[in-house]
Each structure stands twice: as C-alpha cells, then as structure tokens.
LUMSE-981860 format. One record per atom (N, C-alpha, C): residue in three letters; x, y, z. Coordinates in pm, whole numbers, plus 50000, padded with zeros to 5 digits. Layout:
ALAXYZ
...
This chain:
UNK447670463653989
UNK447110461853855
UNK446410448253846
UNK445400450853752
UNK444520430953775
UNK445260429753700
UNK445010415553709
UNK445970406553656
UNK445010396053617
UNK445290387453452
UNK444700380953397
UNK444230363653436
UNK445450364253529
UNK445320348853606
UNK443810348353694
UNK443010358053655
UNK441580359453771
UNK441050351553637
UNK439880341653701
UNK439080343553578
UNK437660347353611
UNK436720354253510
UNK435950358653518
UNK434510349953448
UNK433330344953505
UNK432380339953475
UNK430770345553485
UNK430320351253379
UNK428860356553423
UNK428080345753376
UNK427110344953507
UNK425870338153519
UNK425270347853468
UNK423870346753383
UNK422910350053369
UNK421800341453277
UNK420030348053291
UNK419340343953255
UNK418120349153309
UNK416820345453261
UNK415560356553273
UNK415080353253452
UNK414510362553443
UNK413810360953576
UNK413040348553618
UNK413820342153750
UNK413210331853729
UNK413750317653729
UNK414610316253574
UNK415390309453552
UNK415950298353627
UNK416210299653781
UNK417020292153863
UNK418570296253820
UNK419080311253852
UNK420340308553852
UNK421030312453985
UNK420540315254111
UNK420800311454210
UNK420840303054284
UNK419730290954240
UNK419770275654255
UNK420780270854191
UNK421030276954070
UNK422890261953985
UNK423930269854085
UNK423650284154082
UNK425320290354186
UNK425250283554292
UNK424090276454375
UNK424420278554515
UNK425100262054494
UNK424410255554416
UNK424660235354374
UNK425920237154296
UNK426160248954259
UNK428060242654191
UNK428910251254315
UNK428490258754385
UNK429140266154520
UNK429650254854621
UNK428500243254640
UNK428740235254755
UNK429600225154677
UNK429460218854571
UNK429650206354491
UNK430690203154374
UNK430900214054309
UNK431700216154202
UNK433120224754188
UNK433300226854283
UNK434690235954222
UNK436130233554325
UNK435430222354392
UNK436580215754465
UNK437560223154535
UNK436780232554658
UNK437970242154762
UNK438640249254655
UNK438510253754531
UNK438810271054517
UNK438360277654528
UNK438780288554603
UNK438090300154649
UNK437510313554537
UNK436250316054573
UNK435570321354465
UNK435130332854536
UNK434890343054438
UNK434110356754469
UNK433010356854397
UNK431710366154473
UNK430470364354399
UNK430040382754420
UNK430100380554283
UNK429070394454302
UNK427810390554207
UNK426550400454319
UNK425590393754296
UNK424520407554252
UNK423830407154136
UNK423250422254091
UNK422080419154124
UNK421180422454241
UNK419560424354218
UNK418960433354209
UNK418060438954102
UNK417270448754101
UNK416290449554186
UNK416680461054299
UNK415680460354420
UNK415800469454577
UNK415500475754611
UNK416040482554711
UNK416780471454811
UNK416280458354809
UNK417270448654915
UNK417500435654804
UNK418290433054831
UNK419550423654724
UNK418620413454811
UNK417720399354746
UNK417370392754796
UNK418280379354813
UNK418670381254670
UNK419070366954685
UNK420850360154745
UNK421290373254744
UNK422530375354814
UNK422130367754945
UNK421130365655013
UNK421370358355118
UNK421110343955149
UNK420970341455020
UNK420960327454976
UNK422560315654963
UNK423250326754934
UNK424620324054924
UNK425430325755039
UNK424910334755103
UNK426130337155203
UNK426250327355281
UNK427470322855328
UNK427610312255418
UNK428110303855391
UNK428670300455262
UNK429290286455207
UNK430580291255187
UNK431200277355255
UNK432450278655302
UNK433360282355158
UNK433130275355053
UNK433720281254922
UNK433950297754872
UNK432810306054966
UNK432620316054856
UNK433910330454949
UNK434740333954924
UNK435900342054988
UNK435180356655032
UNK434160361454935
UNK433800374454931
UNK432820372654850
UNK431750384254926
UNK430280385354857
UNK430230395954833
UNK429670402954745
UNK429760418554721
UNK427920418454659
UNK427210423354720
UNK425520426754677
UNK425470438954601
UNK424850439354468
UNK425010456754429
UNK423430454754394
UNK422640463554445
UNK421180463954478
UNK420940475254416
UNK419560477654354
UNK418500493454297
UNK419710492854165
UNK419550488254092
UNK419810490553960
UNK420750481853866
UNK421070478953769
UNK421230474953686
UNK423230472453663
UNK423820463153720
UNK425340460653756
UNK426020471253619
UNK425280471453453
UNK425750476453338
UNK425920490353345
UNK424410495153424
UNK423780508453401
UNK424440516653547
UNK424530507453640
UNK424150517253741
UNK425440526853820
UNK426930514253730
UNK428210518953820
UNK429010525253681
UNK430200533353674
UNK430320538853608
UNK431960529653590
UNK432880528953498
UNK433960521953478
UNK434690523953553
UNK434950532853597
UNK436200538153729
UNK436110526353826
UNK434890531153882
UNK434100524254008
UNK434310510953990
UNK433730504953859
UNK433650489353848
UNK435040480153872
UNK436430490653840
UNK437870487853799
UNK437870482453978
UNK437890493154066
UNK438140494754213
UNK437700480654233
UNK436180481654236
UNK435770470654331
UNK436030459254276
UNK436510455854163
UNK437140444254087
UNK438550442054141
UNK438800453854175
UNK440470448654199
UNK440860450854394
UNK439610456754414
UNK439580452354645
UNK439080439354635
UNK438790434954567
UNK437970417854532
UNK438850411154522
UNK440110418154419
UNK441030405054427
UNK441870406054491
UNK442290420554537
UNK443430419654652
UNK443220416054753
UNK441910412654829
UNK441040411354975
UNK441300398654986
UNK440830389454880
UNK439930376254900
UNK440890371054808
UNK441390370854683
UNK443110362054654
UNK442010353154553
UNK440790355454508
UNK439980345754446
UNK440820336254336
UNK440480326154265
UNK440690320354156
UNK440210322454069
UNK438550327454087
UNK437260325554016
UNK436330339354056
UNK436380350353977
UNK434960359854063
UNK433870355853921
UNK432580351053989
UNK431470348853949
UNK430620361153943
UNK429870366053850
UNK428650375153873
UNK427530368753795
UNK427010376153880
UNK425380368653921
UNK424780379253837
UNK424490379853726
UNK423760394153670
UNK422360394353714
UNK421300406653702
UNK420150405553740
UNK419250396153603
UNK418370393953621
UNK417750385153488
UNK416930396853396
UNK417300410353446
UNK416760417253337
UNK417880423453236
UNK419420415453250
UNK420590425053203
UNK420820415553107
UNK421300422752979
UNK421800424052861
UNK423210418252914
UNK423920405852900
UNK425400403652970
UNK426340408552864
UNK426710412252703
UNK427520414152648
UNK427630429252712
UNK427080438652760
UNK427970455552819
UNK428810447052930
UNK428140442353004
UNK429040435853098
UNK430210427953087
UNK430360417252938
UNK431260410952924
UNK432000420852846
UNK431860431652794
UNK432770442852795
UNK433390449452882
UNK432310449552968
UNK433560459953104
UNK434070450553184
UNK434320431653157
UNK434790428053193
UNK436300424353135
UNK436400424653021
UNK437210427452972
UNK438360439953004
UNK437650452153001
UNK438170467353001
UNK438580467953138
UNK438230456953256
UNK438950459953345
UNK440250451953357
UNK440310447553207
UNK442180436353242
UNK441660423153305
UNK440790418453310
UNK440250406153307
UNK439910397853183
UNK439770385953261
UNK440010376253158
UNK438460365753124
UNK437300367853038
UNK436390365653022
UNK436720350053015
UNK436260342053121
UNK436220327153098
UNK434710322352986
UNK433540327753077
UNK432190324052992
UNK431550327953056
UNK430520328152955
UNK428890334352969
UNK428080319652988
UNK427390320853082
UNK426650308653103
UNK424810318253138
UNK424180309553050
UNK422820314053031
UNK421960303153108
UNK421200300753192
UNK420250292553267
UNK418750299453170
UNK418160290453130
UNK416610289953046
UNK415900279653126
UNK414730287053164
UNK413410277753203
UNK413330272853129
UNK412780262953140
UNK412300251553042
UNK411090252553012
UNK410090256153087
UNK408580256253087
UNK408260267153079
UNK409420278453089
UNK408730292053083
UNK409160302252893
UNK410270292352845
UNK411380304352777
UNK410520310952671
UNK409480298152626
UNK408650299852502
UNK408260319352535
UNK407440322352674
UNK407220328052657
UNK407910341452725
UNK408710335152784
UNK409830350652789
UNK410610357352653
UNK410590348052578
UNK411090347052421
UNK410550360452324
UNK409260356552354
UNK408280366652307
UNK407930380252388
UNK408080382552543
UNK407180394652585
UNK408810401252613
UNK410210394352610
UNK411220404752618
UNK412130403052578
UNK412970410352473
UNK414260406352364
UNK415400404652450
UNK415540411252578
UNK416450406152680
UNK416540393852692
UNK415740380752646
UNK415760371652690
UNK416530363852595
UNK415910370452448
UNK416490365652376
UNK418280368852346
UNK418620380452396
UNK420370384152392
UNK420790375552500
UNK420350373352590
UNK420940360752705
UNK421280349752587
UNK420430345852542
UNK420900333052494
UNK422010332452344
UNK421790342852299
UNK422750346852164
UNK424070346652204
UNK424260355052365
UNK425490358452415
UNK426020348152462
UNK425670332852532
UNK425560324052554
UNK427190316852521
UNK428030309452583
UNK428800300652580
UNK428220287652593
UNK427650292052697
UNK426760274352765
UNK425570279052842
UNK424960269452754
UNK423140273152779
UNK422600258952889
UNK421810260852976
UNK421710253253087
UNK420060253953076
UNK419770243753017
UNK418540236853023
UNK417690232753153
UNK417480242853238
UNK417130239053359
UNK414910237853415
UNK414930230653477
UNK413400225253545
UNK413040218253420
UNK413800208853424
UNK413460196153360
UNK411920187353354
UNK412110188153510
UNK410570179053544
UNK409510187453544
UNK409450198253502
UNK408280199953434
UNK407920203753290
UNK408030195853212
UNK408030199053095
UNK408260183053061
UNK407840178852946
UNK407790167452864
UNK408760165852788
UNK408800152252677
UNK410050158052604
UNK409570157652473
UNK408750161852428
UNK408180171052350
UNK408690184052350
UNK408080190652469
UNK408500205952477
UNK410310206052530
UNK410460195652617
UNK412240195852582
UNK412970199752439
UNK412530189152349
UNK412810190652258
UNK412840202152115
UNK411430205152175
UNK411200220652148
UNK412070233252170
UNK412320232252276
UNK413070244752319
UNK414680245752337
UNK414900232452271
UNK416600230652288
UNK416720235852084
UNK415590229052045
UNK415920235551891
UNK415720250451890
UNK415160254351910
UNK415010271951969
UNK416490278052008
UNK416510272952115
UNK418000276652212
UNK419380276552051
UNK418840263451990
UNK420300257151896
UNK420170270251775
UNK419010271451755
UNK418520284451660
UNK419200299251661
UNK418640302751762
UNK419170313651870
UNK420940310451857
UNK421270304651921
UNK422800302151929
UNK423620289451924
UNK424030285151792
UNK424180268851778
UNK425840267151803
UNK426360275051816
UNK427830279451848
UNK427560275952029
UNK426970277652118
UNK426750274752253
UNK426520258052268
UNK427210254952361
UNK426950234952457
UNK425900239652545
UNK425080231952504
UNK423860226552604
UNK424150214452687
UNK423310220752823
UNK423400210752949
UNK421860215053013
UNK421420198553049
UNK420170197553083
UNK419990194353258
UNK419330201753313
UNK419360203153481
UNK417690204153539
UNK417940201153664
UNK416790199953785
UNK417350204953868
UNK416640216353893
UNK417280225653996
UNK418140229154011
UNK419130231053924
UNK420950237253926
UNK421440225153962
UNK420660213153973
UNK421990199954046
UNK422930196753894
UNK423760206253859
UNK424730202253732
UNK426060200353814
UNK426890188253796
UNK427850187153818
UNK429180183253691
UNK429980199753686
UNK430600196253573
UNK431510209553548
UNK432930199453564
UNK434140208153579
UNK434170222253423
UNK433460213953349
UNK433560225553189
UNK432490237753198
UNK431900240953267
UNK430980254053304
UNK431580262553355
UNK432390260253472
UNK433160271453561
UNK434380268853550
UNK435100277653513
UNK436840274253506
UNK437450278453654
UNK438930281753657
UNK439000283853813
UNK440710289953753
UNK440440297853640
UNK441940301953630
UNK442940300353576
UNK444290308653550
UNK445410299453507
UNK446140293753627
UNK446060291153778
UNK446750283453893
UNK445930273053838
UNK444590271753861
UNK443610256453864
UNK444350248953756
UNK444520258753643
UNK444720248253490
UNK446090241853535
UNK447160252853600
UNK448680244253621
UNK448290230653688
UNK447560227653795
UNK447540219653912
UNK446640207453800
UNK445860211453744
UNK444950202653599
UNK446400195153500
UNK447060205053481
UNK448200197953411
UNK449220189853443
UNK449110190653612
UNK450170183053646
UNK449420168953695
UNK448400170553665
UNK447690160453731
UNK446990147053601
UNK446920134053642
UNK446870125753508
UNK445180122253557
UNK444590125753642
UNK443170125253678
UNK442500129353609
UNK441050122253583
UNK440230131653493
UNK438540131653529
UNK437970145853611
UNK436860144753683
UNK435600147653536
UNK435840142153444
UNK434930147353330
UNK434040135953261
UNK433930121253303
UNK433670112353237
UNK432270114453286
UNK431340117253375
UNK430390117753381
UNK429190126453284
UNK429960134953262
UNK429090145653173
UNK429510141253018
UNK430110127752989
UNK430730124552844
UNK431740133852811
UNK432980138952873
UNK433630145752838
UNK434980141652861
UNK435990142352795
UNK437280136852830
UNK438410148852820
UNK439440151252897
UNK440690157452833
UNK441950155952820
UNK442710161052746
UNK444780156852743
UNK445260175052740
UNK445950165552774
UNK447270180652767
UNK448320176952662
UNK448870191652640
UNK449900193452516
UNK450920199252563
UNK452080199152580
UNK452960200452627
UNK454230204752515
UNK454730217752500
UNK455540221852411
UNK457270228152477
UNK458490223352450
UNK459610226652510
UNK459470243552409
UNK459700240052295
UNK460070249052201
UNK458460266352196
UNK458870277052151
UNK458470282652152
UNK457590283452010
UNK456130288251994
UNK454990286151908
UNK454880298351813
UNK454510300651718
UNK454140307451675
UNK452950314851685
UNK452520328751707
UNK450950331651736
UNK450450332151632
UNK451210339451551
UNK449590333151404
UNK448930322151363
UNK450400307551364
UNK449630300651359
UNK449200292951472
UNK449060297651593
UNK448320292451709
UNK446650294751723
UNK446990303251666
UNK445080312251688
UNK444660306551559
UNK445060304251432
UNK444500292951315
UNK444120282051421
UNK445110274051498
UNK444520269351555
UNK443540263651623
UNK443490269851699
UNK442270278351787
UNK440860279151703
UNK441090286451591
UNK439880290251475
UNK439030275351486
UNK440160271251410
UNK440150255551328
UNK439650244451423
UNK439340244151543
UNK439360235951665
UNK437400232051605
UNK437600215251633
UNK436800213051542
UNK434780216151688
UNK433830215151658
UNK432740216251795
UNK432900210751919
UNK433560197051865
UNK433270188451979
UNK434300193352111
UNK435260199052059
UNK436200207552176
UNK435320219452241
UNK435090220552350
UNK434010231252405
UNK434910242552516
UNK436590234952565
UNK437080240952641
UNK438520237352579
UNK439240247852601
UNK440690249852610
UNK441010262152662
UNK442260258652756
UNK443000274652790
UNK444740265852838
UNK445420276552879
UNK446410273852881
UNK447740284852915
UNK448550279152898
UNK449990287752889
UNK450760287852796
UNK450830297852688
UNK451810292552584
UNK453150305452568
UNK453920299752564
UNK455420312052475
UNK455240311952361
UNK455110323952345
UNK455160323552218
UNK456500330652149
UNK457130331852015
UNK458630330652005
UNK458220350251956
UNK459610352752022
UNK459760368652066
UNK458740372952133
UNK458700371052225
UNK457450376852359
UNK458290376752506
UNK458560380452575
UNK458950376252711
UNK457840371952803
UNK456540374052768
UNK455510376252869
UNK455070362552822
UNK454290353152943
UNK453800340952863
UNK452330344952843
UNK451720338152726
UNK450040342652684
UNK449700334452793
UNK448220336252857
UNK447310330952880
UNK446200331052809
UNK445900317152758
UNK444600318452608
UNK443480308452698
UNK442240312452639
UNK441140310152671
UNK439890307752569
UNK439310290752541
UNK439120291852424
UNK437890285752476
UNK436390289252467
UNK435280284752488
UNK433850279452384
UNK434070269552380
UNK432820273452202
UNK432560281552178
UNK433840279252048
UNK434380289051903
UNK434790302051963
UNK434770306352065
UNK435180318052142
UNK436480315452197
UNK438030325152141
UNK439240324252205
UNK439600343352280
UNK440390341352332
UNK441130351652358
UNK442530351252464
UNK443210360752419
UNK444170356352435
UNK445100367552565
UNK445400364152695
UNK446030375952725
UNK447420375752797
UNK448240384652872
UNK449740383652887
UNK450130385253028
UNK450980381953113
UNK451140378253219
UNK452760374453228
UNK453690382053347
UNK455070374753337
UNK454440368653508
UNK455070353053467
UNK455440344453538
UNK456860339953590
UNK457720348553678
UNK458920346553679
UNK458890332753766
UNK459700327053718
UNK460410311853780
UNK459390300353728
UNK458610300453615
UNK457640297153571
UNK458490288753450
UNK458920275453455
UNK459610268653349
UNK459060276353204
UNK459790278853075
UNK459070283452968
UNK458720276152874
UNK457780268352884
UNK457330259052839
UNK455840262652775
UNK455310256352712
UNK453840255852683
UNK453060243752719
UNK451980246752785
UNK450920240952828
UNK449530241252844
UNK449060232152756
UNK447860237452728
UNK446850225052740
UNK445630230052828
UNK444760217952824
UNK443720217452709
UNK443240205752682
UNK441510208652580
UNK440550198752640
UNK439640202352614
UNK438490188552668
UNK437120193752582
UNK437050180652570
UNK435220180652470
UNK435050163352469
UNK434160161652366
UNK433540150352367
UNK434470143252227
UNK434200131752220
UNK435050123852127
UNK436450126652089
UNK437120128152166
UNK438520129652143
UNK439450122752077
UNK439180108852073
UNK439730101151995
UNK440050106251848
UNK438720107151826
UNK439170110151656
UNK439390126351644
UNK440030137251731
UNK439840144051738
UNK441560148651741
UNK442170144651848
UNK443330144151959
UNK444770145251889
UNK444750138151774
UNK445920136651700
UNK446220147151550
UNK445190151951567
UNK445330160051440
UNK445440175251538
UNK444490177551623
UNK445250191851730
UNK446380188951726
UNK447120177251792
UNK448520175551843
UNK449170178751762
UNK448880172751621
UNK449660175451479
UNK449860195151447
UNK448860198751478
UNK448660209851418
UNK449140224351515
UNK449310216951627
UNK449840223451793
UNK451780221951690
UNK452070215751662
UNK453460209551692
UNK453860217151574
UNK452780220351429
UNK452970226851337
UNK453380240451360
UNK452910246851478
UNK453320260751505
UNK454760262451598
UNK455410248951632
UNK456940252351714
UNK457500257651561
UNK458270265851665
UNK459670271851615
UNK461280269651698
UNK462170264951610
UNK463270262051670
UNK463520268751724
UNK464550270151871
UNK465200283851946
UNK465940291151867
UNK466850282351771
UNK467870288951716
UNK467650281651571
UNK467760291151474
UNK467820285651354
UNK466250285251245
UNK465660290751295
UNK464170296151239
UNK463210288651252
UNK462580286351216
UNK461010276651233
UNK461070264551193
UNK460390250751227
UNK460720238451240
UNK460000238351106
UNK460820227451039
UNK460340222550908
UNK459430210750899
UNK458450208350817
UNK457400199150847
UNK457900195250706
UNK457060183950681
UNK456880173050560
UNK455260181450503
C-alpha cells in the first residue's frame, strides 16, 4: 500500500519555460543525497528530454511516459501500479513529475492524491520574455499559474526590469496566494521548493542547522509532549499568517493511534495518516518563511493552545 511518507512534487509550466533546466540544477545542487524519482511526461513519439536527466547520481529511477498527455493518456489503475513499483524499486524520498508544458497540473494533482500520496507542491516555471504571450494564445498557461504553489520567474537576462516587473504583477494577479522566485536558467538554490518527505523533515528536526538564509528565509521547530487537538490545529494552519510559505510535520493528535502527517504550502494544508511504530509520540513540526521574528511567538502561542492534557481534559489557557 503507498504510503504517505513519499512526497510528491509536480513541476510544470508552458513550453519552453526551462523546466528541465531548474530539474536538472536542483538534481545536481539542491536536495543534498536524497534519493529522488522522476517521472518525466513528453508529448512525442520519443521522450526527449528524459535524456537530459539521466545520469545524475541523485535521481534512483527514471520512468519516460511519451505520445500523450501523463492526465489523458494512463487510466487510474495503471497510474496506482507504476506509482507504487516506483516506490517499492527505488525506496525514493521525493518522486518528482515533470508534466508536459501542454498539461493542465490540477487532474494530475488529483490523481496524485487518489493514489494515497501526499501532494507536497505545484511548482510553475514562467518565461519571462515569453509569458505575456503564452498568456494570451493558450488558457493552459494560464491554469499553470492559478494552480501554482511557487511560481519561478525564470530567463531573467533577457528581459528588463520593466517587463520583470510587469509580469510578476500578472503572475501576483493570476495567483497572489503563490511565493515567487526569480532565476537564470533553473540556477535556484533553495531548500523551500522541493520537500524530501516525512524521514527528511525528522533528520530537519533533529538538526539545529539552517540551509535557508540565502534565499531570506529562516526556520524553528515546535515540539509538543502532550497530544493536540485537530480542530484546533487546522484553525491553525488556516490562520498561519503569508510570510510562512512552508510547514509540515508530525503531529498526535488526542484519540487517533495513527500519527498525522500535515503538509502546509502557501495557504495550502493537508493532512494525512501513517502508524509509526517505535516512533516517540510526540509532535513535531517544522515552519519556515520570511520574518519570523515577529511571527514565531504567536504560532508557538497558538500551537500550545491546541494541547490537551493526557488525563483530565484539555489544557486550560488564561
């Protein structure tokens, strides 16, 4: 049976775009020896760009699905299988898909779901010099970016910042709920685009390191003995103010045996279940965004608002 500890990330964006240039520059550079799966959709009797990738020592398993459309062309049965010889083969942390740049990604982030997977994010790559007019000759271009978690501002150097500026208000239009990141050639380096799981997040939590200061981003962990409440965890969650762009975690929640695994991506949460035997029962949960300071103590406050005593009913606040 899959299991939710996979996490799942679709690339997409229009033809063009450079999103085989950011996969192949966060493949070599960014995800620090976890092992990843790539499936890669080209519309075409030969999968071109599948051979762009192959070969890097990061990637566990490549899977090419060529002549048609990854949404249209396989039927749910089918999609379940090769999702789950993917993870029993190759043991991934992370399976990536590469959608074609003519696909609609929300059918897909549905049947990624429906296969018991765990939707980390939608990441959209936009020309910079081209979007104005992919914008206009195909509405595909425009659902890429609506569907959008994180929109990737990419071929910088050609374009001014005039038309930079132009097309990031567009993008913010389109979808102001999505973090923008600005790139040259896929060289983005930055742990908050690709997640790597609930193992990556344990090894993140035990660790007081923090690889995020470059992109202006900082994070803490929360750490709970006592068991949470889910209603008011997902208020939570709701309530989590922009500047937070990532959270996921492990939480107990009180009468559950199973621990949640939650996954919270600008303004986007979800939440799913997993037994971890020999797994202390604790809660742990990371966040990271920008300005944390004034941010940090009122989560914490409002994290601590949802314990419930073991014995004796729910913790009383002032």
């Amino acid at each position: 049976m899959t299991t939710r500890s996979v996490a799942v990330d679709i690339l997409t964006g229009f033809l063009g775009s450079g999103k085989t240039t950011l996969l192949r520059h966060v493949l070599e550079h960014g995800l620090r020896g976890q092992p990843v799966a790539v499936i890669m959709n080209e519309i075409g009797e030969v999968g071109i760009d599948g051979k762009v990738i192959t070969g890097l020592s990061a990637v566990e398993k490549m899977v090419e699905l060529s002549s048609g459309c990854i949404c249209c062309s396989i039927d749910d049965y089918r999609f379940d299988l090769a999702i789950q010889e993917i993870i029993d083969t190759a043991k991934p942390h992370l399976i990536i898909i590469e959608s074609t740049g003519l696909a609609d990604p929300e059918p897909l982030a549905y049947r990624v779901k429906n296969a018991g997977l765990g939707l980390d994010a939608i990441i959209t790559v936009v020309d910079a010099e081209n979007v104005k007019r992919h914008l206009a000759e195909a509405e595909v271009a425009r659902a890429q970016i609506e569907a959008a978690d994180f929109v990737v501002v990419n071929k910088l150097d050609l374009v001014d910042e005039a038309t930079l500026a132009a097309v990031e208000r567009r993008v913010a239009r389109l979808n102001p709920r999505a973090e923008r990141f600005r790139t040259v050639r896929g060289a983005i380096d930055s742990d908050v685009l690709f997640a790597t799981g609930v193992a990556a997040f344990r090894d993140r939590a035990r660790s007081t390191s923090d690889h995020l200061h470059a992109d202006g981003f900082a994070s803490f962990v929360w750490r709970a003995e006592r068991p949470l409440r889910q209603d008011a965890f997902e208020r939570v969650l709701e309530r989590l103010p922009p500047d937070i762009v990532r959270a996921k975690g492990l939480v107990r929640f009180a009468g559950r045996d199973w621990h949640c695994v939650f996954n919270y991506t600008c303004g986007r949460h979800e939440l799913g279940w997993m037994r971890l035997d020999g797994v202390p029962a604790t809660t742990q949960a990371v966040f990271i965004g920008r300005h944390l300071d004034r941010h940090r103590a009122r989560i914490e406050r409002d994290l601590a608002a949802c314990e419930i005593e073991e014995k004796g009913g729910e913790r009383r606040h002032a």
